[in-house]
C-alpha positions in Angstrom: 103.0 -40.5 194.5 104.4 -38.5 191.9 104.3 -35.2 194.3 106.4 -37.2 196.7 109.2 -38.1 193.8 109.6 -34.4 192.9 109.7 -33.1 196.0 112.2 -35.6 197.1 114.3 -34.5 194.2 114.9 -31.0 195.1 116.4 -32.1 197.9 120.1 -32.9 199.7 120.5 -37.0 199.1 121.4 -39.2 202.8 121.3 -42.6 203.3 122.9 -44.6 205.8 125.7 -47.1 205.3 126.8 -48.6 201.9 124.7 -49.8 199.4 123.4 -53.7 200.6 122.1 -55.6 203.0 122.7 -53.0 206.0 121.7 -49.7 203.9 118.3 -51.9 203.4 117.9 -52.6 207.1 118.6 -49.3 208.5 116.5 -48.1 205.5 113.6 -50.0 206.5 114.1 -49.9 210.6 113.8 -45.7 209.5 110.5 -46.3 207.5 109.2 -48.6 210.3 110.4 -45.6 213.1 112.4 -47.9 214.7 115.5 -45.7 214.1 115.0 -42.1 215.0 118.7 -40.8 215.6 122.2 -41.0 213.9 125.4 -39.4 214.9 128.4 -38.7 213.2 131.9 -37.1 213.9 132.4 -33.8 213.8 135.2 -33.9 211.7 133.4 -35.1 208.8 131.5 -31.5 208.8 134.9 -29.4 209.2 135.9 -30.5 205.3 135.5 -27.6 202.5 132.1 -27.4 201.5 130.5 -29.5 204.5 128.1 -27.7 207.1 126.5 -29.6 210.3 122.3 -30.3 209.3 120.3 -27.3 210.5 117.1 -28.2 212.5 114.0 -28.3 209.7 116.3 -28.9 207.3 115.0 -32.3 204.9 116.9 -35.0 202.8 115.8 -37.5 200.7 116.3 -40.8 201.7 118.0 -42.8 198.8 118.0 -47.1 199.4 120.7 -49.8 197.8 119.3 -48.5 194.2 119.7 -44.7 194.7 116.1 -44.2 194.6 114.2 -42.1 197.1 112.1 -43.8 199.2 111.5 -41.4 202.1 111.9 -37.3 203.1 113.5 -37.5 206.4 113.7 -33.8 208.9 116.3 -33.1 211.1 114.7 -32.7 214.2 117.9 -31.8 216.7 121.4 -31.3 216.0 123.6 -31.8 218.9 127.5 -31.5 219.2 128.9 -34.0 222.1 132.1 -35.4 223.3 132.1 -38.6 221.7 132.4 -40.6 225.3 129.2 -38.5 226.4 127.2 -39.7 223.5 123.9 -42.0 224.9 124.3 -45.3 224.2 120.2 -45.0 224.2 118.6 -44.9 220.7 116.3 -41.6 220.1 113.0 -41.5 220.6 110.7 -38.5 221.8 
């Protein structure tokens, strides 16, 4: 496990909502692979200093406490209109 904790920590931190009660259910609904996708505005990646994710990139995964608890890979990166986005959730 120690392998998985120092690789994790050479990478870009994500996690998904604030810290709490939703962080910990998307959190676990990504280690389950029930949630496969996310999406975001584009204007959140034209600030200084922000680039979109590059396909192969990874990120560790932090929960409610900041600690890692999974590598996750971007897998595609897509840039939509937001009334085109599928309402679908991802799954290959």
């Amino acid at each position: 496990m120690s392998s998985f904790f120092e690789r994790a920590s050479q990478l870009p931190v994500t996690s998904f909502a604030y810290p709490g009660p939703l962080r910990d259910q998307l959190s676990a609904a990504i280690l389950a692979g029930l949630k496969t996708s996310t999406a975001s505005l584009l204007t959140d990646y034209e600030q200084p200093g922000e680039e979109l994710p590059q396909i192969g990139q990874h990120y560790q995964l932090i929960d409610s406490d900041e600690q890692p608890i999974a590598i996750v890979e971007v897998t595609d990166v897509r840039t939509v209109r937001l009334a085109d986005v599928s309402t679908r959730p991802g799954r290959r």
